[in-house]
C-alpha positions, -999 to +999 in steps of 0.1 A: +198+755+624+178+726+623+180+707+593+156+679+597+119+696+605+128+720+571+134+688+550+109+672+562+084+703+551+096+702+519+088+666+515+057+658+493+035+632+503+020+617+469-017+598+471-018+564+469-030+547+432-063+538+428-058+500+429-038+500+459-063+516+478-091+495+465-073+467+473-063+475+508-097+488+519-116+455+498-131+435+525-133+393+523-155+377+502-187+367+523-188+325+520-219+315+498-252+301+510-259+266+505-273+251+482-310+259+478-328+224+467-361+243+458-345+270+436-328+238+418-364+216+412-378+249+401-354+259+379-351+226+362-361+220+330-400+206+329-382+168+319-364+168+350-393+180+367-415+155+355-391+126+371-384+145+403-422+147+406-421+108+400-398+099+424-411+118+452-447+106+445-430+071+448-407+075+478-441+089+495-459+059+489-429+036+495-431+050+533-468+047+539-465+016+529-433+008+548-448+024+581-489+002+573-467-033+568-451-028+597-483-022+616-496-049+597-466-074+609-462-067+645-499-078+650-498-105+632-465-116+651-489-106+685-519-122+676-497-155+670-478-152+701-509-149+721-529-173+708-503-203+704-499-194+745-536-199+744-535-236+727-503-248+743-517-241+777-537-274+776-574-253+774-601-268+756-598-271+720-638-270+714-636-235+738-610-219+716-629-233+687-660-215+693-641-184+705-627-179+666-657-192+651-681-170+672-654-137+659-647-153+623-641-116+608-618-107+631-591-139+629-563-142+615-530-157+616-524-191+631-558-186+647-573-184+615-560-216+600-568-232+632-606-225+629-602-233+590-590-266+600-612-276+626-642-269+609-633-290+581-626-318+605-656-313+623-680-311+589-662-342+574-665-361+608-700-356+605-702-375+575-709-413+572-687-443+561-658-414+561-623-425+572-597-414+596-574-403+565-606-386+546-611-364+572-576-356+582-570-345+546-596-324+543-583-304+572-552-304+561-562-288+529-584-261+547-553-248+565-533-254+540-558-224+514-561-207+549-524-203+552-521-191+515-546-162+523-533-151+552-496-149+534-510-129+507-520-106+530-489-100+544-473-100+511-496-070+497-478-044+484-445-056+488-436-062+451-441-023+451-413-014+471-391-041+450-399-022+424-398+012+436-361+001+451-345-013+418-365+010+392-360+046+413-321+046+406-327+044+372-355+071+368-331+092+387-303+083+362-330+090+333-333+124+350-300+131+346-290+126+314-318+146+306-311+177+322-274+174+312-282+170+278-302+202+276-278+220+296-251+213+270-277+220+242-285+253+254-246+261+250-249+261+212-265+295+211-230+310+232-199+320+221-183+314+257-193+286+280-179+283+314-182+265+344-205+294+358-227+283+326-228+251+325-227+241+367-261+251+372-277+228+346-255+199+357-265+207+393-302+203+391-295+172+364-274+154+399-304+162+422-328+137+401-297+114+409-303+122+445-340+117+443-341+085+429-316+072+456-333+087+480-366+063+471-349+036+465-329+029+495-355+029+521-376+008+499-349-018+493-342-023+531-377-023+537-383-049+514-357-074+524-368-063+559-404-076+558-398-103+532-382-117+556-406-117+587-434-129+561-411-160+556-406-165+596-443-160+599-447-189+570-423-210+585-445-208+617-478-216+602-470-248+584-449-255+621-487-250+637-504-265+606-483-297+613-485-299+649-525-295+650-525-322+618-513-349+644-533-336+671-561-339+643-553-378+634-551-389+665-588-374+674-598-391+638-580-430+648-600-423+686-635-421+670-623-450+646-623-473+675 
């Protein structure tokens, strides 16, 4: 007699417990999505809103700036290149002279404060009983006020990005506190607070953080950036300014004799 198929009939097989089976057939955890950034601004407090609003208004204006000064820059180092290849080549100053003159809207640059300095010359020369020194000083000045204009120029709208580069961290910062602050204020009205309750506000309070970085640090490099080539392009006018000063008084000391 077989022994082992009958004990095995009697055997009762007895159903798993609940939790064991919910925990064998539970699948993974699908991994969360990112973070959405526009779910955070629009779920952000209307303080925090108001600054990220700010900062984005400035970071937009920060690069059309940035993106005009360069255009801006890059001609005026072209239109300097060319035209001090023009003068050095040995052509005839009186040429070039009525060449700038004849487009006087249109100069700028080293050409500019070479018309400027000319036609002072040439308007004090015309003058009687006036000295060598007389009218070299005269031209001197004119390129001298010529030179301060065109700088400007260049300069325009760079004290906005210095500010936009040191004040946007702070706004950010503002931002923040703000945003955390109300976060923990609307705690008072719960019994519990957890980290599920609390990350949310903090979250959206870090992204004005984010923001104001975000405008400053383009600004900042932009600024040292062109300060910089406005200083090389100063440095080469009052180079030009001085070289066509002596060109200048030794055209005045010829008519003198």
């Amino acid at each position: 007699m077989n022994v082992l198929p009958m004990a095995l009939q009697a055997t009762t097989v007895e159903p798993l417990p609940a939790q064991a089976l919910t925990a064998a057939t539970a699948q993974p955890a699908a991994p969360e999505a990112g973070l959405n950034y526009l779910k955070l601004v629009a779920d952000a407090s209307l303080p925090v809103q108001a600054v990220m609003a700010l900062l984005l208004l400035a970071s937009v204006a920060s690069w059309v700036i940035i993106f005009r000064k360069k255009r801006v820059l890059d001609r005026a180092q072209r239109e300097a290149d060319g035209f001090e290849e023009r003068f050095w080549a040995g052509g005839d100053l009186g040429r070039l002279y009525a060449e700038a003159a004849g487009r006087k809207q249109q100069i700028s640059g080293i050409e500019a404060i070479f018309e400027g300095g000319l036609r002072e010359f040439n308007r004090v020369r015309q003058r009687r009983g006036v000295d060598a020194r007389s009218q070299l000083e005269g031209a001197q000045r004119a390129m001298r006020a010529t030179a301060s204009r065109e700088l400007d120029g260049l300069e325009h709208n760079l004290e906005f990005l210095a500010n936009v580069g040191s004040i946007s961290p702070y706004v950010g910062l503002f931002g923040t506190v703000l945003g955390i602050l109300m976060s923990f204020h609307g705690l008072a009205s719960m019994k519990e607070a957890t980290i599920a309750t609390v990350a949310p506000g903090i979250s959206e309070a870090l992204l004005a953080t984010a923001m104001g970085l975000f405008a400053a640090i383009p600004a900042v490099w932009a600024y040292n950036r062109f300060a910089t080539r406005v200083e090389r392009l100063a440095v080469r006018y009052d180079a030009f300014a001085e070289e066509f000063a002596s060109i200048l008084q030794r055209q005045a000391h010829m008519d003198e004799h």
